[in-house]
Structures are given as C-alpha cells and as structure tokens.
PDB file of N, CA, C and O in Angstrom:
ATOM      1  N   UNK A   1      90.428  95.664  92.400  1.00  0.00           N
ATOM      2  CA  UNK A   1      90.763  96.635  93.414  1.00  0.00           C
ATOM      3  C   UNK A   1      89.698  96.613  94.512  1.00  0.00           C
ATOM      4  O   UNK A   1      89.931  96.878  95.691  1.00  0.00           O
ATOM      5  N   UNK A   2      88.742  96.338  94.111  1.00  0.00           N
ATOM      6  CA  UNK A   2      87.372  96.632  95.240  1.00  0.00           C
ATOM      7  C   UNK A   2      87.674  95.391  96.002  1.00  0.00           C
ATOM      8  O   UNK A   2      87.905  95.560  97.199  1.00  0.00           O
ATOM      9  N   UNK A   3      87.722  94.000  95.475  1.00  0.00           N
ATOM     10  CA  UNK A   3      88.054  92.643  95.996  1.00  0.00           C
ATOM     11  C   UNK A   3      89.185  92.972  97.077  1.00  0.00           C
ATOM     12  O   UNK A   3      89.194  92.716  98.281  1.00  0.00           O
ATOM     13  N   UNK A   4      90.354  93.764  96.100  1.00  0.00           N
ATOM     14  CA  UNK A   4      91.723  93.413  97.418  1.00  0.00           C
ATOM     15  C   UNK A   4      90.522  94.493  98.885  1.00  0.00           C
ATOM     16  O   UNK A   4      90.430  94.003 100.010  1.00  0.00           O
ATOM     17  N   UNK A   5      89.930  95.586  98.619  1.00  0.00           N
ATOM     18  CA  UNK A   5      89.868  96.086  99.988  1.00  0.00           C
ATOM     19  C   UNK A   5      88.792  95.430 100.366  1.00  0.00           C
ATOM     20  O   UNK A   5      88.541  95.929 101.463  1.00  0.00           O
ATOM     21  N   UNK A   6      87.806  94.433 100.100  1.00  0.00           N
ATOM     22  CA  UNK A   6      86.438  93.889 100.762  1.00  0.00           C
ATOM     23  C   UNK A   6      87.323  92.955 101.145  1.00  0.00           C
ATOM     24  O   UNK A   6      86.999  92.635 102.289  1.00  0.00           O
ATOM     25  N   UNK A   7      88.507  92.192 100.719  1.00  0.00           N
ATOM     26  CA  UNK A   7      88.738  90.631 101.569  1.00  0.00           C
ATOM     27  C   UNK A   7      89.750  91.165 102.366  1.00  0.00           C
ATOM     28  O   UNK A   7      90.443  90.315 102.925  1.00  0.00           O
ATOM     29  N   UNK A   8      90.151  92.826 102.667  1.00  0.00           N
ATOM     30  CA  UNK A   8      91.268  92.386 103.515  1.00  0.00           C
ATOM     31  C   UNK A   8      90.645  93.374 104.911  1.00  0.00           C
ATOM     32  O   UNK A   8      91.263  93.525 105.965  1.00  0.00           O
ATOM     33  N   UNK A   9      89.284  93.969 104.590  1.00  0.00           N
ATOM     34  CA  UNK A   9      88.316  94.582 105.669  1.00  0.00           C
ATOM     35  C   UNK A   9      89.080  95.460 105.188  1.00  0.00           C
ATOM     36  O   UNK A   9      90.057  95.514 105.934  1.00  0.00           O
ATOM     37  N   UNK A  10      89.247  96.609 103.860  1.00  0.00           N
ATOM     38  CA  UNK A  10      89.402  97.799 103.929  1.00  0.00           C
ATOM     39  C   UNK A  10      90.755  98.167 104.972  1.00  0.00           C
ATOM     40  O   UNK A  10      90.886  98.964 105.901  1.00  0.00           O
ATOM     41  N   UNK A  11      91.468  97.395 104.472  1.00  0.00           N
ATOM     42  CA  UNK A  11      92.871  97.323 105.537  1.00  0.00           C
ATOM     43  C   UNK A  11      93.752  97.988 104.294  1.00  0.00           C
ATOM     44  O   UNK A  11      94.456  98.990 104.420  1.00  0.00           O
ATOM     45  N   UNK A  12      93.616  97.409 103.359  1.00  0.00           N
ATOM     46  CA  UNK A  12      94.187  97.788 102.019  1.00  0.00           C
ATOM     47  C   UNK A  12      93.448  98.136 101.052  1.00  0.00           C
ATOM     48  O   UNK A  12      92.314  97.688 100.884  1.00  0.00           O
ATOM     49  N   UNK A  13      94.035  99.015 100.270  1.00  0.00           N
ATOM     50  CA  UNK A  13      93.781 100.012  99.165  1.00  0.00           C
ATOM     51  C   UNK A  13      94.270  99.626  97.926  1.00  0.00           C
ATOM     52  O   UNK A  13      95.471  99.429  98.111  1.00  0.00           O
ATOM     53  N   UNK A  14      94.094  99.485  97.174  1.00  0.00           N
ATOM     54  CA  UNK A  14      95.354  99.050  95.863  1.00  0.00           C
ATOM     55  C   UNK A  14      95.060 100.078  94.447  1.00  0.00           C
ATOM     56  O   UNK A  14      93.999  99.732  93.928  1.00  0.00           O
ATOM     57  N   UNK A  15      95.566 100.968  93.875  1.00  0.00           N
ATOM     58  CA  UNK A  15      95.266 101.339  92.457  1.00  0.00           C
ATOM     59  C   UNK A  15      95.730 100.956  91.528  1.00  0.00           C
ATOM     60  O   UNK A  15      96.800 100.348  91.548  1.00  0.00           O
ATOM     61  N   UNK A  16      94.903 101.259  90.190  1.00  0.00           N
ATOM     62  CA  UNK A  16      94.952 100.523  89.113  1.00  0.00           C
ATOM     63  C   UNK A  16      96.477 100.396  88.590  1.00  0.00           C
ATOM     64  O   UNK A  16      96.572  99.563  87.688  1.00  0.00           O
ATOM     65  N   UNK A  17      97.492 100.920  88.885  1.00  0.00           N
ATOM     66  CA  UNK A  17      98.603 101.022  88.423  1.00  0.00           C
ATOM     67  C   UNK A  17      99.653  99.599  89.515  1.00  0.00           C
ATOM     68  O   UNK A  17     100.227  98.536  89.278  1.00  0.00           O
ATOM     69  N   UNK A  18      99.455 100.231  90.373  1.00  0.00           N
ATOM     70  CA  UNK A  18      99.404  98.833  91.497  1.00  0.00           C
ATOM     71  C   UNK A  18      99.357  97.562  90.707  1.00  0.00           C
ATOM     72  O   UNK A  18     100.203  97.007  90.005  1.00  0.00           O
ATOM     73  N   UNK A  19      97.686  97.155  91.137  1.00  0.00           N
ATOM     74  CA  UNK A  19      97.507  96.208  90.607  1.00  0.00           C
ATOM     75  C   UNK A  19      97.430  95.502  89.595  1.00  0.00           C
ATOM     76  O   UNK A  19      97.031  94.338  89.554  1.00  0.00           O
ATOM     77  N   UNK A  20      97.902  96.327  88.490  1.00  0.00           N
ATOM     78  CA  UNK A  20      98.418  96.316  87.079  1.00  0.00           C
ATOM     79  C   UNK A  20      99.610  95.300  87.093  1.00  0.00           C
ATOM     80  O   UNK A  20      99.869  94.139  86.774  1.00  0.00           O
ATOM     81  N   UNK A  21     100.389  96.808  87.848  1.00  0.00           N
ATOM     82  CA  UNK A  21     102.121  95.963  87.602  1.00  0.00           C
ATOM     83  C   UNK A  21     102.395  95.169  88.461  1.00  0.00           C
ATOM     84  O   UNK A  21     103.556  95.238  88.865  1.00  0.00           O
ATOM     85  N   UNK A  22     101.506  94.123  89.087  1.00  0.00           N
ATOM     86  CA  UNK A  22     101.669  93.074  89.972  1.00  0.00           C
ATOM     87  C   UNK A  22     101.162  92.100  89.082  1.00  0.00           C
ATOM     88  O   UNK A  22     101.542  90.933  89.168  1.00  0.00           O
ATOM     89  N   UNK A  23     100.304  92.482  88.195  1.00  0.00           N
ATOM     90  CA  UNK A  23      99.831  91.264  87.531  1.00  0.00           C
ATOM     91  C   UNK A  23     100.731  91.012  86.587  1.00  0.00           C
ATOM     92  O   UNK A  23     101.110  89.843  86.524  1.00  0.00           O
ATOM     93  N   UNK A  24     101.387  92.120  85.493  1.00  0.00           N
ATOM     94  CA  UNK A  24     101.741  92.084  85.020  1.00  0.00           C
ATOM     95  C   UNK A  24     103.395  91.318  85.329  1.00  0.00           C
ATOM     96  O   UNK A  24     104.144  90.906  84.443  1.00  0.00           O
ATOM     97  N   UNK A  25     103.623  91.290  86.582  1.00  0.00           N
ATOM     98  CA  UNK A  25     104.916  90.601  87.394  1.00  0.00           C
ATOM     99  C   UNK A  25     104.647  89.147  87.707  1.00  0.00           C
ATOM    100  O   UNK A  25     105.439  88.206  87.742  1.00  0.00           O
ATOM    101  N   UNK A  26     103.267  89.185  87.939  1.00  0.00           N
ATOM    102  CA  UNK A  26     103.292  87.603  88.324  1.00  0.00           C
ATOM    103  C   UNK A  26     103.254  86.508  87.320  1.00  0.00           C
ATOM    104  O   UNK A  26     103.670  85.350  87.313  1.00  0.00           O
ATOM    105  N   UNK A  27     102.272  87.666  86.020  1.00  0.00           N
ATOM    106  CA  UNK A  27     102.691  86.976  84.265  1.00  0.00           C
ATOM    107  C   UNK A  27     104.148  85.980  84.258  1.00  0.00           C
ATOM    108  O   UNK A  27     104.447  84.786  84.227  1.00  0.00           O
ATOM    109  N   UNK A  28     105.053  87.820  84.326  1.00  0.00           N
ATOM    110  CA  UNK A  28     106.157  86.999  83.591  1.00  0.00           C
ATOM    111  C   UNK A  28     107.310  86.282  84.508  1.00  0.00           C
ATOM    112  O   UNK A  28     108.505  86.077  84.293  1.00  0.00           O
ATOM    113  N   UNK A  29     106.172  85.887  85.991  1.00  0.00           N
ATOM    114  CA  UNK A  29     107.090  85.155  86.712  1.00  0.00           C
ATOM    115  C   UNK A  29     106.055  83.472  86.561  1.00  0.00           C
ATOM    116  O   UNK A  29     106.033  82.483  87.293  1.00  0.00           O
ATOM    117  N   UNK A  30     105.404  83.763  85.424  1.00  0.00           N
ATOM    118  CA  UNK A  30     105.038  82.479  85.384  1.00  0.00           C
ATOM    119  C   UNK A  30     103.970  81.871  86.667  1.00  0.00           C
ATOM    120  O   UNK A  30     103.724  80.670  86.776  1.00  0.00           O
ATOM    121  N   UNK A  31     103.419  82.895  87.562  1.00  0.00           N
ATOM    122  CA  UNK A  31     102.473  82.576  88.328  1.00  0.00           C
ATOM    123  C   UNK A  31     100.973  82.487  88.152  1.00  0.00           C
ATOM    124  O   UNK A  31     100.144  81.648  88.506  1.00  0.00           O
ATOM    125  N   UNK A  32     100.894  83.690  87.453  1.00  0.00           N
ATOM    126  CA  UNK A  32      99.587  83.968  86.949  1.00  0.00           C
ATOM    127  C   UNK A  32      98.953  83.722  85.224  1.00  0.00           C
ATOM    128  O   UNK A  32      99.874  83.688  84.409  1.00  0.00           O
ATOM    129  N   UNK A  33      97.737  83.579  84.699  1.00  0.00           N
ATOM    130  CA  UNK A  33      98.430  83.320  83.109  1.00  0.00           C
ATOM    131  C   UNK A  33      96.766  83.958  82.780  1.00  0.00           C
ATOM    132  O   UNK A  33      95.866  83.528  83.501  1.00  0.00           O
ATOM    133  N   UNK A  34      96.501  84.741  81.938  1.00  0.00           N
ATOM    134  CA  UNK A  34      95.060  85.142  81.301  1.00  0.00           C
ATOM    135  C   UNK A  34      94.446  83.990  80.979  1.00  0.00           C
ATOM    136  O   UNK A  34      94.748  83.092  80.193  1.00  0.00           O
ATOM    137  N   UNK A  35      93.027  84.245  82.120  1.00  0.00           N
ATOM    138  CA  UNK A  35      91.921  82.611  81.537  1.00  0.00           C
ATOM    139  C   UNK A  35      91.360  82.744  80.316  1.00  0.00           C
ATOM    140  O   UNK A  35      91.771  83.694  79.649  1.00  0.00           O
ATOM    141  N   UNK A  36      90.552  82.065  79.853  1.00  0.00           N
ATOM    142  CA  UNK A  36      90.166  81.828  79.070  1.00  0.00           C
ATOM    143  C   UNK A  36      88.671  82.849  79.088  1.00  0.00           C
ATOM    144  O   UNK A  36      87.939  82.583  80.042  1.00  0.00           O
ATOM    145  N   UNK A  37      88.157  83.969  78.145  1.00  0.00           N
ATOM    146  CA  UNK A  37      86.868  84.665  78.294  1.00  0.00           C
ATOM    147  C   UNK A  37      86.115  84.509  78.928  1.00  0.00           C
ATOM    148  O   UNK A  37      85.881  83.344  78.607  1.00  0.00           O
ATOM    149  N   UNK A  38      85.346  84.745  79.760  1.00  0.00           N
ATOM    150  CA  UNK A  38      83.909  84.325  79.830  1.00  0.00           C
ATOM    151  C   UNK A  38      83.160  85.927  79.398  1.00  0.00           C
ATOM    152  O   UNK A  38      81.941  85.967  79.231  1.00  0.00           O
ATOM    153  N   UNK A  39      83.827  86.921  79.276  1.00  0.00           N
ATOM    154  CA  UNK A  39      83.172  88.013  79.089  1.00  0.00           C
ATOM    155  C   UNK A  39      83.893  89.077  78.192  1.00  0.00           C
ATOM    156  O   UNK A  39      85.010  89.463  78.534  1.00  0.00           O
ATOM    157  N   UNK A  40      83.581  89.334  77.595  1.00  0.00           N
ATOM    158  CA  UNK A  40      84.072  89.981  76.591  1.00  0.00           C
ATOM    159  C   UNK A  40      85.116  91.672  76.942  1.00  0.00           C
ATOM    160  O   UNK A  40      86.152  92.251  76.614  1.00  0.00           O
ATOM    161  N   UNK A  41      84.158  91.774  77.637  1.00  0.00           N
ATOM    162  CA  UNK A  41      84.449  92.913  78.261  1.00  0.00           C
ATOM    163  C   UNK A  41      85.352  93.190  79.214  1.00  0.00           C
ATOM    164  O   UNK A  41      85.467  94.393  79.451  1.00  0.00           O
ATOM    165  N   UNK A  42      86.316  92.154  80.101  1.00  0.00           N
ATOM    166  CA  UNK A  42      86.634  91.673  80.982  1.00  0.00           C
ATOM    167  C   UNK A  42      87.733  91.049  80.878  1.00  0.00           C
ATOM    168  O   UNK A  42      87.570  90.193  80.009  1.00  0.00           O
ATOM    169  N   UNK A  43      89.063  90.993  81.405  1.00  0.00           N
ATOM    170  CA  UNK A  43      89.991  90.055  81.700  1.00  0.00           C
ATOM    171  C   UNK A  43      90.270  89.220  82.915  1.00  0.00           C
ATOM    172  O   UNK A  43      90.548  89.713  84.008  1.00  0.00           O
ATOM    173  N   UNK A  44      90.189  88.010  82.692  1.00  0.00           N
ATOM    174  CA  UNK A  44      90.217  87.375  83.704  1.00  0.00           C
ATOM    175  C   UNK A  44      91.828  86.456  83.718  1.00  0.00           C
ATOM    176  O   UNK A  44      92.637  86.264  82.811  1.00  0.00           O
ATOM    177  N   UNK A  45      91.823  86.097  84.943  1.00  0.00           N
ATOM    178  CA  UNK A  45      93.308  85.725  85.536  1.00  0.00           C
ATOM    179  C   UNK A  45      92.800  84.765  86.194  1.00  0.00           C
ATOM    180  O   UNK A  45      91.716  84.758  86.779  1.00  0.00           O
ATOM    181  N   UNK A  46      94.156  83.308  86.050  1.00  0.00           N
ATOM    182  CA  UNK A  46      94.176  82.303  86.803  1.00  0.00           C
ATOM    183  C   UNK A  46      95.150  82.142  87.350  1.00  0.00           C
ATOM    184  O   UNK A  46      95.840  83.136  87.128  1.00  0.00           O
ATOM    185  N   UNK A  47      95.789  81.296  88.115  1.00  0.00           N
ATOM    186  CA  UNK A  47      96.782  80.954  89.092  1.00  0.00           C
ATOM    187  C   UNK A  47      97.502  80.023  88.084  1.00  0.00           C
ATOM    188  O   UNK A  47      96.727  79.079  87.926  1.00  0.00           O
ATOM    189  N   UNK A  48      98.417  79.861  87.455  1.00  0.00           N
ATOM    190  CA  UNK A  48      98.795  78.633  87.050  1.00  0.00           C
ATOM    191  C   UNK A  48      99.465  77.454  88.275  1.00  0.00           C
ATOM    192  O   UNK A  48      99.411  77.727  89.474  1.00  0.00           O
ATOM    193  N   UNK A  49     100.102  76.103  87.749  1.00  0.00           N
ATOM    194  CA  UNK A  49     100.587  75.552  88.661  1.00  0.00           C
ATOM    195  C   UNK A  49     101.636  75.794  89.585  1.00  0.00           C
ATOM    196  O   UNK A  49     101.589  75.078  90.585  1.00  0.00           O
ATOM    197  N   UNK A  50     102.567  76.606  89.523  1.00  0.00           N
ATOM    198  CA  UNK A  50     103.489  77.322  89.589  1.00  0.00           C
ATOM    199  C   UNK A  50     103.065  78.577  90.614  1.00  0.00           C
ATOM    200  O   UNK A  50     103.588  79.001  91.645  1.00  0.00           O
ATOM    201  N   UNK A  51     102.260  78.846  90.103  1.00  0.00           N
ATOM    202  CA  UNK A  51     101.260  80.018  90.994  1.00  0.00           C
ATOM    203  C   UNK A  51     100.910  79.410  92.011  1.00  0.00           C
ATOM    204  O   UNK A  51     101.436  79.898  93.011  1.00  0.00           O
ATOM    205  N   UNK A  52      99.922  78.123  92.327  1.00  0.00           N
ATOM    206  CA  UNK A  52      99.526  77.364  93.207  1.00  0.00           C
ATOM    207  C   UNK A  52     100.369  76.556  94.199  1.00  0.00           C
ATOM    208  O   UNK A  52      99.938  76.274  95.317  1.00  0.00           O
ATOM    209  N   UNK A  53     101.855  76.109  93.665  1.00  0.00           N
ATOM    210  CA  UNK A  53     102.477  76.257  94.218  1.00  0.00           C
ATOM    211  C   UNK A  53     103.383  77.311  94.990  1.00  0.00           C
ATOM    212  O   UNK A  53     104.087  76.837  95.882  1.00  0.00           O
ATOM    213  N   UNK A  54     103.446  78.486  94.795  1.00  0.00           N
ATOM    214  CA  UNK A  54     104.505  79.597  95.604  1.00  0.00           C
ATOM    215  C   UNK A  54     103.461  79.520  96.618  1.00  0.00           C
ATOM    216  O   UNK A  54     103.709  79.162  97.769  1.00  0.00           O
ATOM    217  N   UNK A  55     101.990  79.934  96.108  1.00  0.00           N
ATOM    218  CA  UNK A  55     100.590  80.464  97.373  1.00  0.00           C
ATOM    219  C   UNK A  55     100.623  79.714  98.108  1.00  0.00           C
ATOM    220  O   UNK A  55     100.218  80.114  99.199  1.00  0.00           O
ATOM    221  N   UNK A  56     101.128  78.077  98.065  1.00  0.00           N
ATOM    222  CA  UNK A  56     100.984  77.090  99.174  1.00  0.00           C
ATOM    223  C   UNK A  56     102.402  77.226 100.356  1.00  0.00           C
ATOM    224  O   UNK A  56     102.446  77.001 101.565  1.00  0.00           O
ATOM    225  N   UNK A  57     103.329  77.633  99.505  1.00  0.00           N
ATOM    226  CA  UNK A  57     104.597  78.122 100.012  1.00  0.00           C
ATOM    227  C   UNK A  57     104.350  79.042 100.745  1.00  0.00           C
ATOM    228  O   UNK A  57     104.862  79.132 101.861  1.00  0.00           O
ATOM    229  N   UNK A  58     103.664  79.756 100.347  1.00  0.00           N
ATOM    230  CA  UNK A  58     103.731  81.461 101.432  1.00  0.00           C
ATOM    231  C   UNK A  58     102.689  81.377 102.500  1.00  0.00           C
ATOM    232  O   UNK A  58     102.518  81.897 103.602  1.00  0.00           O
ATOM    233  N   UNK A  59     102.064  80.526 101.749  1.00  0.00           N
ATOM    234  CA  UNK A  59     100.881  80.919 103.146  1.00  0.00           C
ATOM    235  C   UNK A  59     101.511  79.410 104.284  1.00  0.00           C
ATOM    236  O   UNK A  59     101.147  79.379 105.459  1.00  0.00           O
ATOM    237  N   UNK A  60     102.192  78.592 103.862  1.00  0.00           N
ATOM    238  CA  UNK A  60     102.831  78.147 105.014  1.00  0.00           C
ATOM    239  C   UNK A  60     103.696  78.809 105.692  1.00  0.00           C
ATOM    240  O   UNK A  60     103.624  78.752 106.920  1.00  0.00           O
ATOM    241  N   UNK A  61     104.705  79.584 105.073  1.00  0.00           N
ATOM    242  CA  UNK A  61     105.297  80.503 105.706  1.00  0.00           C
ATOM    243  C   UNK A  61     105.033  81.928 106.754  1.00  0.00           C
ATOM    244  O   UNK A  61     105.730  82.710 107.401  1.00  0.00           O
ATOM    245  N   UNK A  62     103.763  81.733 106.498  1.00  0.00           N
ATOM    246  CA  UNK A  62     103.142  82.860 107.343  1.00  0.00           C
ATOM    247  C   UNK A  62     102.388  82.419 108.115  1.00  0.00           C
ATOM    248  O   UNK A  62     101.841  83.089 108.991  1.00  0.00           O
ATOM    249  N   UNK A  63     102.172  80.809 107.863  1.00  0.00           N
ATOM    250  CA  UNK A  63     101.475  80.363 108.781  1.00  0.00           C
ATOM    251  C   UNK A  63     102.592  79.654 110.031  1.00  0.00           C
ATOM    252  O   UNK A  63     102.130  79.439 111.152  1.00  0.00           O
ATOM    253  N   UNK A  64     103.439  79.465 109.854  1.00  0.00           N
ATOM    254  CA  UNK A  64     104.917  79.298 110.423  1.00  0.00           C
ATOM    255  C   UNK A  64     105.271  80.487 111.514  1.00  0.00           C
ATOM    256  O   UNK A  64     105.472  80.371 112.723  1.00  0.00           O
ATOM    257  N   UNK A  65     105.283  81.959 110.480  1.00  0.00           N
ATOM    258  CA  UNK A  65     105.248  82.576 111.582  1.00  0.00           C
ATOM    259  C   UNK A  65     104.703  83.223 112.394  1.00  0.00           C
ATOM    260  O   UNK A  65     105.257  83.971 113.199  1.00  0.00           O
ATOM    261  N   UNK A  66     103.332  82.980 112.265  1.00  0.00           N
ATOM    262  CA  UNK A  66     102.204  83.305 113.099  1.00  0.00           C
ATOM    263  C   UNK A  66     102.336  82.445 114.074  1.00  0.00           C
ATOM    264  O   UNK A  66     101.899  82.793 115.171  1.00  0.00           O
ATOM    265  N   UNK A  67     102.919  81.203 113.950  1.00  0.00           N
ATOM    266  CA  UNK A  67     103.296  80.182 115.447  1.00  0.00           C
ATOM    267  C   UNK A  67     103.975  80.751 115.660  1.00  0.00           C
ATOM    268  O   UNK A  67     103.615  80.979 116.815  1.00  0.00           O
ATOM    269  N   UNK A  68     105.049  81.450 115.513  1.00  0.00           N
ATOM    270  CA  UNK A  68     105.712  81.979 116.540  1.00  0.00           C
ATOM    271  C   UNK A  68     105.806  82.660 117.114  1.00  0.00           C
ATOM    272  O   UNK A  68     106.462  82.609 118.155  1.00  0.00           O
ATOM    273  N   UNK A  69     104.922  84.030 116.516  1.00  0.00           N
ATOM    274  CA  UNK A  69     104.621  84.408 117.158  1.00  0.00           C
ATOM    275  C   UNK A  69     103.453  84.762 117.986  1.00  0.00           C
ATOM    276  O   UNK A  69     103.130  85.884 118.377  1.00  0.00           O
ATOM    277  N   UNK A  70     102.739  83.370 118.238  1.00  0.00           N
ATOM    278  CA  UNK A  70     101.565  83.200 119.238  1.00  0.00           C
ATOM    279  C   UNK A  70     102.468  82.591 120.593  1.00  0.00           C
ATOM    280  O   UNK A  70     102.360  82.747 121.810  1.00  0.00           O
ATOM    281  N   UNK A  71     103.458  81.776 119.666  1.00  0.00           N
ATOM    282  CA  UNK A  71     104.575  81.238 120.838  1.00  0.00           C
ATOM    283  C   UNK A  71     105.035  82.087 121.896  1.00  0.00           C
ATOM    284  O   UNK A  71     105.076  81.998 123.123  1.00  0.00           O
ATOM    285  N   UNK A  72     105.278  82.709 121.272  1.00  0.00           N
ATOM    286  CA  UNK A  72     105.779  84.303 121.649  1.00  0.00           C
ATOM    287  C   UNK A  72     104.787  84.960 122.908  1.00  0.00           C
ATOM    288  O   UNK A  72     105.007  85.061 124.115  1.00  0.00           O
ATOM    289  N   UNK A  73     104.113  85.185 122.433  1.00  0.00           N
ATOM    290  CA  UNK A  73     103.102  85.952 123.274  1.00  0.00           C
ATOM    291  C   UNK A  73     102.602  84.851 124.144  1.00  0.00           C
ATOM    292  O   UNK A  73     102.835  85.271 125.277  1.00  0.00           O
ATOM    293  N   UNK A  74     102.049  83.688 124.253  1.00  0.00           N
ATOM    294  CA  UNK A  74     102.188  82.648 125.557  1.00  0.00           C
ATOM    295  C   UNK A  74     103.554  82.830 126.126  1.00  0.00           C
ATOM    296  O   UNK A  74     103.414  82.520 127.309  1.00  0.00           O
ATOM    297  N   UNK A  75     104.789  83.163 125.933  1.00  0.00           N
ATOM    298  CA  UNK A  75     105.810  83.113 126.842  1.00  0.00           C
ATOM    299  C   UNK A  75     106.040  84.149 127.527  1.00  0.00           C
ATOM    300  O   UNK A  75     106.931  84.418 128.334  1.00  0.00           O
ATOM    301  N   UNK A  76     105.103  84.755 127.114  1.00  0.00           N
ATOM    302  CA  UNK A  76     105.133  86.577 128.013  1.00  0.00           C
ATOM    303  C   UNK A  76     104.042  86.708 129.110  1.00  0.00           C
ATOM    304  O   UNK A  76     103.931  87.755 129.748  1.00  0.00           O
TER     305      UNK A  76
END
C-alpha cells in the first residue's frame, strides 16, 4: 500500500482490502503466483509469465493512447 502511493506521487491511495482482492484476482487469473520466502514474516508476489505478458499488453496500450492523445493536442 505505501509502494502503490510513493510510485504513483501520492496520486493513489489503496487499502488493505483493495489490495487484497486484487491480488487475490490476479492469483486466480493466473497473473500473479506467491514467491518463494525470503522472510518469514512476509508474503511475497511475483508476476508469472502470463502476468508479464498482459503488463506488456497494457502498457502498450496506454502507451498507444497516450500517442494519441499527444496527437491530439499538436492538432489543436
């Protein structure tokens, strides 16, 4: 939770219930999968391949339409 608001400049907020049932969604969409320990105390999360692929998907897609609309705004 502290991560989502330090990387997005405190643009976003997220609570534990939030970011729970997102993880818990991206589980059983096969995106995300529990790593392996490093801390006992701690759960950690990886991207699986599947995961790495949609993120390459979306962030082209947003990078798609951020051309357009920069396009956009040069035609104005």
């Amino acid at each position: 939770m502290q991560r989502v608001k330090a990387d997005s400049g405190g643009a976003v907020t997220m609570g534990p219930g939030t970011l729970y049932g997102s993880i818990d969604r991206m589980i059983a969409a096969g995106l995300v999968a529990r790593s392996d320990t490093r801390d006992p105390r701690r759960v950690y999360y990886e991207l699986t391949a599947l995961g790495q692929a949609a993120l390459r998907a979306e962030t082209d897609r947003l990078s798609a339409l951020a051309a357009v609309a920069r396009r956009q705004l040069r035609s104005t």
